[in-house]
PDB file of N, CA, C and O in Angstrom:
ATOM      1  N   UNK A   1       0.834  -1.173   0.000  1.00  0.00           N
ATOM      2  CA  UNK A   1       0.000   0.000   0.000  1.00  0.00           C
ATOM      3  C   UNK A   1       0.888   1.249   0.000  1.00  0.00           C
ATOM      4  O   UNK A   1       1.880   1.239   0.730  1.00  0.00           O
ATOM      5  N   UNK A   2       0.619   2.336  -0.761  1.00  0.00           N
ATOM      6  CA  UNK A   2       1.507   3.344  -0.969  1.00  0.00           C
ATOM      7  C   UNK A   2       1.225   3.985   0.249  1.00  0.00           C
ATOM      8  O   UNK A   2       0.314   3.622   0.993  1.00  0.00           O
ATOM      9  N   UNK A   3       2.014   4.968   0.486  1.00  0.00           N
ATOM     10  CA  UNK A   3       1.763   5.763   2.038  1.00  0.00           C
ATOM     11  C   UNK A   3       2.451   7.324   1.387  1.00  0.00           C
ATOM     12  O   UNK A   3       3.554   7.389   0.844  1.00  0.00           O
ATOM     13  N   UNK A   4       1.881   8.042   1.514  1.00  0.00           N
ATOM     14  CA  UNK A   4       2.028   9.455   1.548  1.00  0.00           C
ATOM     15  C   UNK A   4       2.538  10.233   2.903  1.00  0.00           C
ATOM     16  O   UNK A   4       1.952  10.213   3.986  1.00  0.00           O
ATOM     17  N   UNK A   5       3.959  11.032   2.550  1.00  0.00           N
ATOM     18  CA  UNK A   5       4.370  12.027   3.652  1.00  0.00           C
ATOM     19  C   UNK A   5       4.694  13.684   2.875  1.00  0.00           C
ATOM     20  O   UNK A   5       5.440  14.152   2.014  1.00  0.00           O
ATOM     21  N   UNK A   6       3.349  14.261   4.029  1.00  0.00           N
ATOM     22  CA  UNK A   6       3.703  15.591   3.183  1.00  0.00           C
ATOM     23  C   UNK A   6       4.679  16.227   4.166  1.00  0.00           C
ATOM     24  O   UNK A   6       4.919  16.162   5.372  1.00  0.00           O
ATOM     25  N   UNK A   7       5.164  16.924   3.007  1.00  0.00           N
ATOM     26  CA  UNK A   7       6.813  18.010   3.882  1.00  0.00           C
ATOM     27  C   UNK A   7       6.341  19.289   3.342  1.00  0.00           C
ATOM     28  O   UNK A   7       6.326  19.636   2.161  1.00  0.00           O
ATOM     29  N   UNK A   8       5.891  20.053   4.557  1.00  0.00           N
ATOM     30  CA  UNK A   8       5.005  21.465   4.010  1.00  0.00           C
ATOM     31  C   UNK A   8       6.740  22.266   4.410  1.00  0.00           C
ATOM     32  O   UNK A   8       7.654  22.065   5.210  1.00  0.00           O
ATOM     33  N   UNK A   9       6.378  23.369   3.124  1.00  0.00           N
ATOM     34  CA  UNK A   9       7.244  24.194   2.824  1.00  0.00           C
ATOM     35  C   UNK A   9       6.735  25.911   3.337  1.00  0.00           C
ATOM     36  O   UNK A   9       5.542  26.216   3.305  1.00  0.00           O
ATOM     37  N   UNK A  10       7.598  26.717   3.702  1.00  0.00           N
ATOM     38  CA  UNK A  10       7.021  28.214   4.145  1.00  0.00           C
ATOM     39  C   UNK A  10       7.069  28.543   3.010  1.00  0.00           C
ATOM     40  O   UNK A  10       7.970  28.041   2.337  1.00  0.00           O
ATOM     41  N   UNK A  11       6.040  29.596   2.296  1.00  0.00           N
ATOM     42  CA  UNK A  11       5.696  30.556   1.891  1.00  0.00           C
ATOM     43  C   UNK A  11       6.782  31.860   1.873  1.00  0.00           C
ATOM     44  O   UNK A  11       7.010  32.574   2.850  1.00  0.00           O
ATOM     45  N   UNK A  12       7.318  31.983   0.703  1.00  0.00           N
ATOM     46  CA  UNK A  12       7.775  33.135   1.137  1.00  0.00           C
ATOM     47  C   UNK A  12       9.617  33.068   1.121  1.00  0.00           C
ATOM     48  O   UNK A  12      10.378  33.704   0.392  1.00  0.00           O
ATOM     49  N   UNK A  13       9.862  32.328   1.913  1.00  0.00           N
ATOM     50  CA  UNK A  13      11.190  31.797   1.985  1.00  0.00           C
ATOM     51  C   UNK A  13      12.180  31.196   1.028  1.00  0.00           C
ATOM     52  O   UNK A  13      11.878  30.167   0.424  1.00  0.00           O
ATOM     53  N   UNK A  14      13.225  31.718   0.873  1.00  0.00           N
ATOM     54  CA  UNK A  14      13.630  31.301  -0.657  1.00  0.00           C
ATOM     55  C   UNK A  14      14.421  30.391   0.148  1.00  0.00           C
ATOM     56  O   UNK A  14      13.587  29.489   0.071  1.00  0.00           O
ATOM     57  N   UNK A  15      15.403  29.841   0.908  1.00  0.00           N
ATOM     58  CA  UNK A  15      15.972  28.589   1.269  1.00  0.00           C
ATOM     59  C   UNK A  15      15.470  28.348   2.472  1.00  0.00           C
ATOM     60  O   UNK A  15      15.310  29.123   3.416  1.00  0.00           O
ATOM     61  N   UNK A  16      15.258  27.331   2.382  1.00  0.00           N
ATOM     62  CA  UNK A  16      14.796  26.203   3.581  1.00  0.00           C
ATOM     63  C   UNK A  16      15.503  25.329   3.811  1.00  0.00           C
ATOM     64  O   UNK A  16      16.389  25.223   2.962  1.00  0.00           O
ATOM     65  N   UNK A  17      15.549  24.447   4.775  1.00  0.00           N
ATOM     66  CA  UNK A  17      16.465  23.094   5.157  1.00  0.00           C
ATOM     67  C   UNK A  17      15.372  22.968   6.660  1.00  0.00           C
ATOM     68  O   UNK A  17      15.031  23.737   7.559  1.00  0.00           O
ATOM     69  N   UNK A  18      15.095  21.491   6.275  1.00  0.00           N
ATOM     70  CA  UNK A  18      14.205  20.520   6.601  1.00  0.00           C
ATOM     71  C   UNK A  18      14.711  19.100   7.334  1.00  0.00           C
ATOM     72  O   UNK A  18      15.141  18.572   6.308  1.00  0.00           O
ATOM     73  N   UNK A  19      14.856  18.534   7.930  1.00  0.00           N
ATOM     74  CA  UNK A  19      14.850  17.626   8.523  1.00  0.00           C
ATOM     75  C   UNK A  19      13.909  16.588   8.695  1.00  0.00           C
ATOM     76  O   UNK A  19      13.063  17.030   9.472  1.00  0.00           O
ATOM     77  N   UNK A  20      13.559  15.175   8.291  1.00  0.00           N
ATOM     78  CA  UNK A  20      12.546  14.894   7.783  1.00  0.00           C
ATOM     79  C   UNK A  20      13.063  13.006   7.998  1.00  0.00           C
ATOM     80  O   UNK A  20      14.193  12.536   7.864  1.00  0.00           O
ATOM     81  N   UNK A  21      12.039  12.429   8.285  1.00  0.00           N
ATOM     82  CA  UNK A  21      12.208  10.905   8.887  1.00  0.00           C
ATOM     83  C   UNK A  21      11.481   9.952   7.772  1.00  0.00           C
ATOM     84  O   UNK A  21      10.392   9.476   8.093  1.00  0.00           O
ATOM     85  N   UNK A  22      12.019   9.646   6.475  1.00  0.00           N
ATOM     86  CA  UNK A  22      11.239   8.479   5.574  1.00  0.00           C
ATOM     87  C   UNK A  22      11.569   7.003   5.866  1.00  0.00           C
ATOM     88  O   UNK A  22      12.700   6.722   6.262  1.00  0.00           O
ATOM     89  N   UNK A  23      10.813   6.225   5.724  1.00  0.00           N
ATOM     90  CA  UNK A  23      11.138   4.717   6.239  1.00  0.00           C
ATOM     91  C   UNK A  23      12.028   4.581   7.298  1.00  0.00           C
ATOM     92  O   UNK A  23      12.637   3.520   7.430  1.00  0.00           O
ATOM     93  N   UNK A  24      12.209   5.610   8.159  1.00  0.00           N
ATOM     94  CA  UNK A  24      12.655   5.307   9.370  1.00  0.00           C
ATOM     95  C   UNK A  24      14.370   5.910   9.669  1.00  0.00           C
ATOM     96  O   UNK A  24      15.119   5.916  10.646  1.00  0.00           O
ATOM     97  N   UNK A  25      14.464   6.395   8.192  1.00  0.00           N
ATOM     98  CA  UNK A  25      15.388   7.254   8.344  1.00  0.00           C
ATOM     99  C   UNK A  25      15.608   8.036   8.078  1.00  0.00           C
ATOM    100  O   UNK A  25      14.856   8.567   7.261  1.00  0.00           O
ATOM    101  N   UNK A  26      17.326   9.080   8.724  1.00  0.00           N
ATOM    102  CA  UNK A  26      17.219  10.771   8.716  1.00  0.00           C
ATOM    103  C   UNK A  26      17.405  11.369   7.456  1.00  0.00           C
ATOM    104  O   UNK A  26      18.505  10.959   7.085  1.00  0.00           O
ATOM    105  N   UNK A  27      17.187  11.714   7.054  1.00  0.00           N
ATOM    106  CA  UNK A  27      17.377  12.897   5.677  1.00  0.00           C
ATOM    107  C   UNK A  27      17.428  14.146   6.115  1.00  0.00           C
ATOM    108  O   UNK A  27      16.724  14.504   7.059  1.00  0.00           O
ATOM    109  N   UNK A  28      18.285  14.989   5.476  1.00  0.00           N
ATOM    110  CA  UNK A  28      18.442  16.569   5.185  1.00  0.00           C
ATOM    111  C   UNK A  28      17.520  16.705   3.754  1.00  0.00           C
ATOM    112  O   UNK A  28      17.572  15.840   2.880  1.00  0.00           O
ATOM    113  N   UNK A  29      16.544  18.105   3.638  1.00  0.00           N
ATOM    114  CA  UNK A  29      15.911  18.513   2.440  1.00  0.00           C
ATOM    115  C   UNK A  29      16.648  19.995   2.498  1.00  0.00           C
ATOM    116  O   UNK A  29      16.825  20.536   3.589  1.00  0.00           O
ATOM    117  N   UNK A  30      17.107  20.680   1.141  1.00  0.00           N
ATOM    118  CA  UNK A  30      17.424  22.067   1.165  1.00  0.00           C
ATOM    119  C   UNK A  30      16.209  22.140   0.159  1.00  0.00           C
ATOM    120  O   UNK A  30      15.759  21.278  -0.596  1.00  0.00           O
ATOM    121  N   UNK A  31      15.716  23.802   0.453  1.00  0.00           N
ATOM    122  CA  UNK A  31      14.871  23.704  -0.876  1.00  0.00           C
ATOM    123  C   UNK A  31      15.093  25.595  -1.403  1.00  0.00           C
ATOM    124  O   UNK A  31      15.103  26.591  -0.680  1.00  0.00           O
ATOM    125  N   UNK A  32      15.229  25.493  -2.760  1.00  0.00           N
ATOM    126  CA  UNK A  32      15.897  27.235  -2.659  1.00  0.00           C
ATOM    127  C   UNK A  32      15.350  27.427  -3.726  1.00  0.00           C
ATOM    128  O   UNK A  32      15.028  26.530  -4.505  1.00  0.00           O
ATOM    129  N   UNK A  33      15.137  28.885  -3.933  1.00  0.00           N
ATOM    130  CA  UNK A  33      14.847  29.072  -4.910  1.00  0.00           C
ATOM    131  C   UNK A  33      16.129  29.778  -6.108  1.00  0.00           C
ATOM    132  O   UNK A  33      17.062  30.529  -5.822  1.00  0.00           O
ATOM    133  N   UNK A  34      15.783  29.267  -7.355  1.00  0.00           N
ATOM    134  CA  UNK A  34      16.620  29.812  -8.163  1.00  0.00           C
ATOM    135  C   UNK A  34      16.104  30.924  -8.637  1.00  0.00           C
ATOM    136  O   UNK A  34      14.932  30.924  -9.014  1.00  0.00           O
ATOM    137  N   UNK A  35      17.017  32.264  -8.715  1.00  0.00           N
ATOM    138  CA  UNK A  35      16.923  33.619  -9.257  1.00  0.00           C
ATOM    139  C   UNK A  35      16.400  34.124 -10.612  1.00  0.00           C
ATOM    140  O   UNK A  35      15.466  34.749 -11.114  1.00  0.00           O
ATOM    141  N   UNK A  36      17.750  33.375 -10.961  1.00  0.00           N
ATOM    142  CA  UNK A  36      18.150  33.272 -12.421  1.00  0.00           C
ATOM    143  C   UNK A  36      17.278  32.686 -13.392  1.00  0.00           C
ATOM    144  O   UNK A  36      16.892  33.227 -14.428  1.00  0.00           O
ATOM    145  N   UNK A  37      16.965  31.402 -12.931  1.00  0.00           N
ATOM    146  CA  UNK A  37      16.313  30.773 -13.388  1.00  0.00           C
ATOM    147  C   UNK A  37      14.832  30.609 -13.556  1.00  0.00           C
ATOM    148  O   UNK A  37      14.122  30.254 -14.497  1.00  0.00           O
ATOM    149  N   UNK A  38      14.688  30.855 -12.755  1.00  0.00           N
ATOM    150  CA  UNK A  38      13.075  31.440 -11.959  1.00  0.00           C
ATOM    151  C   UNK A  38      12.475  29.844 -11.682  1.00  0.00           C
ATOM    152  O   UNK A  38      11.700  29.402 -12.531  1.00  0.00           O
ATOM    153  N   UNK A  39      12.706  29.276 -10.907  1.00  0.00           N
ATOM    154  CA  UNK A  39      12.002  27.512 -10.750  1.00  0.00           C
ATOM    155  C   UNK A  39      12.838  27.537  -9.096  1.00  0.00           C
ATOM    156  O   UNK A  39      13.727  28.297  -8.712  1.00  0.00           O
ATOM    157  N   UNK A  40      12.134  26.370  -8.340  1.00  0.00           N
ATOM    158  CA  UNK A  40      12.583  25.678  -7.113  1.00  0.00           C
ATOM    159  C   UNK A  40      13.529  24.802  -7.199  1.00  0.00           C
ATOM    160  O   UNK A  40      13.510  24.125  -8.227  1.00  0.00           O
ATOM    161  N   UNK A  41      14.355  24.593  -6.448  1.00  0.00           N
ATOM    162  CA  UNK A  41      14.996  23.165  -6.353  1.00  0.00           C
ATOM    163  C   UNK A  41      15.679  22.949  -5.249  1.00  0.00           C
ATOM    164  O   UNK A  41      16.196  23.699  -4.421  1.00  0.00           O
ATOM    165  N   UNK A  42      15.603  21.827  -5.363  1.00  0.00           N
ATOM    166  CA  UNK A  42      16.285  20.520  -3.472  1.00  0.00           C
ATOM    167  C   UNK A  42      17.347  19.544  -3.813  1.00  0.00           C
ATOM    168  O   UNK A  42      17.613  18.995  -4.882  1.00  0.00           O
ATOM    169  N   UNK A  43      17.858  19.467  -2.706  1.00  0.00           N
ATOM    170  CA  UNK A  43      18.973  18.460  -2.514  1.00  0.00           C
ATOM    171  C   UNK A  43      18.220  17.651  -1.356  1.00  0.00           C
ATOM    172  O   UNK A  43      17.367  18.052  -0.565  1.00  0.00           O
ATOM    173  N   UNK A  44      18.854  16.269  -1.516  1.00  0.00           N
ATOM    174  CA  UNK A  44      18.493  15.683  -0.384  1.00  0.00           C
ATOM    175  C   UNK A  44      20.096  14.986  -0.032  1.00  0.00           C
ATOM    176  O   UNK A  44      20.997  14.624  -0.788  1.00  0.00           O
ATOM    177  N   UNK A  45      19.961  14.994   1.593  1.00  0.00           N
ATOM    178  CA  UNK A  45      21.300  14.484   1.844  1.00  0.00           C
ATOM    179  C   UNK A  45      20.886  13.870   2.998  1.00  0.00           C
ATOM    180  O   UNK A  45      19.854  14.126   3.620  1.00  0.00           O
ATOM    181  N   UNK A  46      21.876  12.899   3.317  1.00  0.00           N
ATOM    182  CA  UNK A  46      22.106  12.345   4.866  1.00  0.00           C
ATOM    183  C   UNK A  46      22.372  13.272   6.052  1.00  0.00           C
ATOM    184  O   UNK A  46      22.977  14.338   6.168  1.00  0.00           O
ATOM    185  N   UNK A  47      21.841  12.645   6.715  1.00  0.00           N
ATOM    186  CA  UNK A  47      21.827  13.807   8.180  1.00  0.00           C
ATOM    187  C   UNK A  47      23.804  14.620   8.524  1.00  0.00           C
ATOM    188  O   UNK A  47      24.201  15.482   9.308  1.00  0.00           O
ATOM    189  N   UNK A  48      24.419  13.878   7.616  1.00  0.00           N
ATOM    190  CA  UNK A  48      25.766  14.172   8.133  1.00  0.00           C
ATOM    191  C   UNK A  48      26.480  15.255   6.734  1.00  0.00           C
ATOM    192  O   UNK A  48      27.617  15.723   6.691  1.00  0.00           O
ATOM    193  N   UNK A  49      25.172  15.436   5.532  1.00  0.00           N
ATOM    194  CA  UNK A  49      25.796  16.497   5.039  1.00  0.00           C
ATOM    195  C   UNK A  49      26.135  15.594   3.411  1.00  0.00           C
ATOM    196  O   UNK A  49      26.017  16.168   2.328  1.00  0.00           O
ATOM    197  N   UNK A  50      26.457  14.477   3.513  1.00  0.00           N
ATOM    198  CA  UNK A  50      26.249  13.687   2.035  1.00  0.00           C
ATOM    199  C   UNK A  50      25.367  13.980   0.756  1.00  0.00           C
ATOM    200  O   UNK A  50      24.226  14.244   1.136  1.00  0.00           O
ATOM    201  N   UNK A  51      25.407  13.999   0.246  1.00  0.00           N
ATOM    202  CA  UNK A  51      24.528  14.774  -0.950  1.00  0.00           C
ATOM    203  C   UNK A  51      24.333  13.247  -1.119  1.00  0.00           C
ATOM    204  O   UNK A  51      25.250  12.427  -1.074  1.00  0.00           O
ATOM    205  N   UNK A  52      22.415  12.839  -1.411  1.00  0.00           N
ATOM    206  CA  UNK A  52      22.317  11.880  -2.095  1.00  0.00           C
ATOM    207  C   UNK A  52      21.698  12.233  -3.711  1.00  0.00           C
ATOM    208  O   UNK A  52      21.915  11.754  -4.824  1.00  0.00           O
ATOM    209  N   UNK A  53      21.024  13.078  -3.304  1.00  0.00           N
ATOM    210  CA  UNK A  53      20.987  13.933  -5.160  1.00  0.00           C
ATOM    211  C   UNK A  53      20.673  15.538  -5.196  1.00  0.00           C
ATOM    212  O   UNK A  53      19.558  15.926  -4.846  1.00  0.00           O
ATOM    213  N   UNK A  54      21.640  16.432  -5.610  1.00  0.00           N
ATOM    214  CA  UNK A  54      21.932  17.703  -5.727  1.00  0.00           C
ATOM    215  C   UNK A  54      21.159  18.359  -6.722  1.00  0.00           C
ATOM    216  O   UNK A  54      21.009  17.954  -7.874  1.00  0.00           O
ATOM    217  N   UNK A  55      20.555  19.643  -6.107  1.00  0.00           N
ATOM    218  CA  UNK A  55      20.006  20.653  -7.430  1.00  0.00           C
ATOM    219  C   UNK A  55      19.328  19.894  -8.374  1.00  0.00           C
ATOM    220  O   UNK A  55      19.601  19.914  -9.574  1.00  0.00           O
ATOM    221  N   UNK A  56      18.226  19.052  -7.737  1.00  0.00           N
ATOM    222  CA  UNK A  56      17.077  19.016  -8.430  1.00  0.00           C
ATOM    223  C   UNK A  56      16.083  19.727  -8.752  1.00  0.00           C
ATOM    224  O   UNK A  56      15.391  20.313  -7.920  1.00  0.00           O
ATOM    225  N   UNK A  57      15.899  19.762  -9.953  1.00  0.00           N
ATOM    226  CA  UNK A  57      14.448  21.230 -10.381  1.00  0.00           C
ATOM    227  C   UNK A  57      13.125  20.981 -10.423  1.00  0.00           C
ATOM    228  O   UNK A  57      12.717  20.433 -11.447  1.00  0.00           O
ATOM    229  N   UNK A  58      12.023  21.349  -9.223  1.00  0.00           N
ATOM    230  CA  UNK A  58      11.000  20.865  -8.669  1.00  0.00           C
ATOM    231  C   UNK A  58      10.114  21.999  -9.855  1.00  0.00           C
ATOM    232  O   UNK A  58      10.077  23.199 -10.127  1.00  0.00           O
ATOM    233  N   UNK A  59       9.342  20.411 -10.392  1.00  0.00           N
ATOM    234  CA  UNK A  59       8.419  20.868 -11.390  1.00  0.00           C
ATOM    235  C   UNK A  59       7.029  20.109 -10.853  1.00  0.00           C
ATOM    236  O   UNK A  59       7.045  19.114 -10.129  1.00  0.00           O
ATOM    237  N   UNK A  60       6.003  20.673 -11.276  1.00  0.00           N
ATOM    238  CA  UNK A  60       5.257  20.725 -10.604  1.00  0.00           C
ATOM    239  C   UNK A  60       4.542  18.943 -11.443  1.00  0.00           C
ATOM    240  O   UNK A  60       4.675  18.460 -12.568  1.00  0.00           O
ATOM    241  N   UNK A  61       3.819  18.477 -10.191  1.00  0.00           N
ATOM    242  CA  UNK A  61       3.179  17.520 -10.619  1.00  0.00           C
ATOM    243  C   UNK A  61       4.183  16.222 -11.208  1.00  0.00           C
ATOM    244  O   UNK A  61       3.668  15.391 -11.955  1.00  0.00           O
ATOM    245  N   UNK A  62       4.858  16.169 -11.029  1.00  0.00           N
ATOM    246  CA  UNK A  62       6.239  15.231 -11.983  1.00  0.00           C
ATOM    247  C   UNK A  62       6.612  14.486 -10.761  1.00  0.00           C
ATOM    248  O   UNK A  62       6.350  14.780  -9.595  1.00  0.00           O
ATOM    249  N   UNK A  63       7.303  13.416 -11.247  1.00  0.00           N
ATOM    250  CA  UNK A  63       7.954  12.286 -10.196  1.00  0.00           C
ATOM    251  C   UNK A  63       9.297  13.329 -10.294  1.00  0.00           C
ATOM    252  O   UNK A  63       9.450  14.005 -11.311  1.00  0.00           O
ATOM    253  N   UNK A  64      10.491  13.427  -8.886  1.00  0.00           N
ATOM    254  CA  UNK A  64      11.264  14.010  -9.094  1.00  0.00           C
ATOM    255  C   UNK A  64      12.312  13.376  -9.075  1.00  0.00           C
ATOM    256  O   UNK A  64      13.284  13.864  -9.651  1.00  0.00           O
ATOM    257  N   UNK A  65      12.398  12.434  -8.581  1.00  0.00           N
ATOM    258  CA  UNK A  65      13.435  11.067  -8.555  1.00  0.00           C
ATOM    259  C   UNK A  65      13.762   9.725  -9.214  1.00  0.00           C
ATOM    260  O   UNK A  65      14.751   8.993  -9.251  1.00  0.00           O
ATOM    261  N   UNK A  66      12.370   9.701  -9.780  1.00  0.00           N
ATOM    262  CA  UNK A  66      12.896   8.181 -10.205  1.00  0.00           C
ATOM    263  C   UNK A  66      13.888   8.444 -11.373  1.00  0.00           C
ATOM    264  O   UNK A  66      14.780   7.596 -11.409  1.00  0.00           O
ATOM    265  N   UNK A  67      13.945   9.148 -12.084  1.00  0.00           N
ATOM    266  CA  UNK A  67      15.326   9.009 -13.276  1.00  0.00           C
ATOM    267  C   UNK A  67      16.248   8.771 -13.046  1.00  0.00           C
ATOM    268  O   UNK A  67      16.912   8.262 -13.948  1.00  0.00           O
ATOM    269  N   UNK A  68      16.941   8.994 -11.603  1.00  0.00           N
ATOM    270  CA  UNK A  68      17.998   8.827 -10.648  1.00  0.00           C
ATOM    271  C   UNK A  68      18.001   7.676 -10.362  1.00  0.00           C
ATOM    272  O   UNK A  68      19.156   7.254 -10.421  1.00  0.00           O
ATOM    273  N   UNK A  69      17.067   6.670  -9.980  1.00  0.00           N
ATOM    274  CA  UNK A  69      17.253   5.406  -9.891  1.00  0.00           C
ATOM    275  C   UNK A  69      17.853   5.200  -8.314  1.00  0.00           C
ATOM    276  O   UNK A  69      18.814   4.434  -8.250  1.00  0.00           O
ATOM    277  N   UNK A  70      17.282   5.946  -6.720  1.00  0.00           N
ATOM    278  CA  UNK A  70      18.046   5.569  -6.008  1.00  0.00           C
ATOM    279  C   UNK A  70      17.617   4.754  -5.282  1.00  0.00           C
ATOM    280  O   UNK A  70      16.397   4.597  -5.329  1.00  0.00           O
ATOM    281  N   UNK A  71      18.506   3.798  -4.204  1.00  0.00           N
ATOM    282  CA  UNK A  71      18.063   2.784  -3.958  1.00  0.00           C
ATOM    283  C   UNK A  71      17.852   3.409  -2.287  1.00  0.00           C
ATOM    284  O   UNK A  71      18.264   2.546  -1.512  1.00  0.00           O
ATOM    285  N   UNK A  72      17.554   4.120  -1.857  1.00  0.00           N
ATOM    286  CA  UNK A  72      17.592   5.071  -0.763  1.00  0.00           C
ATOM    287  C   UNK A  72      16.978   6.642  -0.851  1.00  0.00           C
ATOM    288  O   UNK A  72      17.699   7.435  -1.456  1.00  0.00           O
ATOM    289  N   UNK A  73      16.042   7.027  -0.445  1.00  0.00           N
ATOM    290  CA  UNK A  73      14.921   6.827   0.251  1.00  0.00           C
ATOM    291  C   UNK A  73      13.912   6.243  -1.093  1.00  0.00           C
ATOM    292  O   UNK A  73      13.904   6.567  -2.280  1.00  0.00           O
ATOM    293  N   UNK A  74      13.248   5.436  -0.462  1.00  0.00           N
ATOM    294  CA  UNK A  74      12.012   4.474  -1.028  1.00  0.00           C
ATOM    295  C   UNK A  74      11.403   5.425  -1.608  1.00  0.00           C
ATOM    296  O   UNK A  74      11.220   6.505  -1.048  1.00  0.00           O
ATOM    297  N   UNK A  75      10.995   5.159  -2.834  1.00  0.00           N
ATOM    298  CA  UNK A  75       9.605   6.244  -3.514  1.00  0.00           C
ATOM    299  C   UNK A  75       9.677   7.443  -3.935  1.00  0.00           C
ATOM    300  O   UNK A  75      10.787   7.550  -4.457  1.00  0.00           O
ATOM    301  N   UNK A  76       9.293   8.111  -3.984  1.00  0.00           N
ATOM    302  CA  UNK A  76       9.710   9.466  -5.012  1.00  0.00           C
ATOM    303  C   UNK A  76       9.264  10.920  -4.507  1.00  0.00           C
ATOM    304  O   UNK A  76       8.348  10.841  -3.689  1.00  0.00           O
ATOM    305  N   UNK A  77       9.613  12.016  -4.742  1.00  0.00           N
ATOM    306  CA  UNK A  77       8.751  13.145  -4.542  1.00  0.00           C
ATOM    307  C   UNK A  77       8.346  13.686  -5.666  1.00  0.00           C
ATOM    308  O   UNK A  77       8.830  13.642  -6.797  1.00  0.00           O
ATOM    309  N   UNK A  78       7.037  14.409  -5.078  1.00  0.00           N
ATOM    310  CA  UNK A  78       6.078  15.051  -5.888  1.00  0.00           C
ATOM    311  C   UNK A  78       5.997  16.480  -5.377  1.00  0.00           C
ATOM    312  O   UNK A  78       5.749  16.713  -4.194  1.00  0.00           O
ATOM    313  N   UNK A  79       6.198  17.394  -6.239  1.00  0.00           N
ATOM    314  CA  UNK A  79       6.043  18.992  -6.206  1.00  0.00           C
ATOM    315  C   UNK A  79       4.835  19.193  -6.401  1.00  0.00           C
ATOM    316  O   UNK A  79       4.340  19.087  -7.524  1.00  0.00           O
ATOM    317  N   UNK A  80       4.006  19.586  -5.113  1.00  0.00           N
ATOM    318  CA  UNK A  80       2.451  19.817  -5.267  1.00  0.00           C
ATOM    319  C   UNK A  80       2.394  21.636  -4.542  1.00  0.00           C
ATOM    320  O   UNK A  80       2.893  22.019  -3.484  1.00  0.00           O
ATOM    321  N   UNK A  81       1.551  22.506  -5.641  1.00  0.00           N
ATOM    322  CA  UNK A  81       1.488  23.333  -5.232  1.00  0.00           C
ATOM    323  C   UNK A  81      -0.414  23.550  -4.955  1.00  0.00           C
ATOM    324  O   UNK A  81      -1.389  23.664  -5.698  1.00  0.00           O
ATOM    325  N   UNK A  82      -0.168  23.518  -3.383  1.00  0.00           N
ATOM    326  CA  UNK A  82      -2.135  23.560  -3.241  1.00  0.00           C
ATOM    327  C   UNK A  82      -2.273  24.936  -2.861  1.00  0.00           C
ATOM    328  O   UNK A  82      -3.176  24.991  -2.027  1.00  0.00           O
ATOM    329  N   UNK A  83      -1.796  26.069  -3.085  1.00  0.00           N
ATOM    330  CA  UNK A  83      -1.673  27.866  -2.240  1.00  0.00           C
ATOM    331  C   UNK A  83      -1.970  28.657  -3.425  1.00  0.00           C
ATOM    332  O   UNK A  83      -2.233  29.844  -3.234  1.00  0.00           O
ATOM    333  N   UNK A  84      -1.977  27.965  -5.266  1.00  0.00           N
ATOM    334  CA  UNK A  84      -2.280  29.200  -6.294  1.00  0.00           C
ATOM    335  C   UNK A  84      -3.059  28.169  -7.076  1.00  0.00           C
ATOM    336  O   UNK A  84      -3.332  27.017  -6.738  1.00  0.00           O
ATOM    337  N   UNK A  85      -3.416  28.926  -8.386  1.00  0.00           N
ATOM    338  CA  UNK A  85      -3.826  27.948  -9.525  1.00  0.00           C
ATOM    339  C   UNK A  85      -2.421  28.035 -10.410  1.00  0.00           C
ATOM    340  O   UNK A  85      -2.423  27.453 -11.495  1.00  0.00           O
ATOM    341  N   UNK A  86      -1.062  28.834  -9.933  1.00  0.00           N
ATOM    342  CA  UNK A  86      -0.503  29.244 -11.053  1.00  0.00           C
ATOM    343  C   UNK A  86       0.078  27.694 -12.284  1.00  0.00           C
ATOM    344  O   UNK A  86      -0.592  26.665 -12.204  1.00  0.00           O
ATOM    345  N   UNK A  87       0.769  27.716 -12.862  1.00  0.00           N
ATOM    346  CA  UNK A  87       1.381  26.598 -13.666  1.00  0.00           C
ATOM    347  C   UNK A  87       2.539  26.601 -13.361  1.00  0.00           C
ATOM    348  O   UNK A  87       2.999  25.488 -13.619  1.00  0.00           O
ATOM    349  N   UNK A  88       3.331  27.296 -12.917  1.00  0.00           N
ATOM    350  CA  UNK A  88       4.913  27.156 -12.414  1.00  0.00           C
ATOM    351  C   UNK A  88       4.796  28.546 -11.433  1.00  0.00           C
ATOM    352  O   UNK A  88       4.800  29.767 -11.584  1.00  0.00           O
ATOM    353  N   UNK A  89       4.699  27.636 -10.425  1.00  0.00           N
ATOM    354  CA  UNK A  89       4.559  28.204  -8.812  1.00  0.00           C
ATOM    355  C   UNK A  89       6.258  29.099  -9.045  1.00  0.00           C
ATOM    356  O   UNK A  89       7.271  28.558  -9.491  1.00  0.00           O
ATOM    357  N   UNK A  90       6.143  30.421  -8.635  1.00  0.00           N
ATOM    358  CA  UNK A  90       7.542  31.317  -7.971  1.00  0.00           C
ATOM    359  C   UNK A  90       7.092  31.548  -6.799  1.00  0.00           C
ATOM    360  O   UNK A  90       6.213  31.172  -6.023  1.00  0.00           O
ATOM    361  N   UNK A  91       8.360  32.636  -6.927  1.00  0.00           N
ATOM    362  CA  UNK A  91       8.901  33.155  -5.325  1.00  0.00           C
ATOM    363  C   UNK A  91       7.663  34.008  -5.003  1.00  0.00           C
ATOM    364  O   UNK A  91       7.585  34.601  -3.927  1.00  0.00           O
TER     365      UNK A  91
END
């Protein structure tokens, strides 16, 4: 059975770092926004600072992981924006 964990993000805040418990273990989330670029994106790492995948670009509605293929954390994230109707959520 699939199981859903939402990781609510502030409003407003262009970097975040999150701390966050999947299948029972620790993860680091950064989540920042790009300037330049105008889009979101996260790293996820081990609690000790390991990058397990860097400067990913959170698009909305899309699996954000599986292309990566990792065998750590289980399952995937999803960029859900429920706060606009926009099509590519900004700052």
């Amino acid at each position: 059975m699939a199981r859903f964990v939402k990781i609510p993000l502030q409003g407003g805040i262009t970097d975040q770092q999150l701390d966050v418990v999947l299948d029972g273990e620790p993860f680091t989330l950064r989540v920042t926004w790009n300037e330049t670029g105008g889009y979101w994106y996260f790293t996820i790492s081990h609690r000790n600072g390991e990058a397990i995948c860097d400067a990913v670009k959170m698009v909305k509605n899309v699996p954000l992981l599986n292309r990566y293929r990792l065998s750590s954390p289980a399952g995937d994230f999803i960029f859900l924006d429920n706060n606009s109707n926009k099509s590519r959520p900004d700052y």
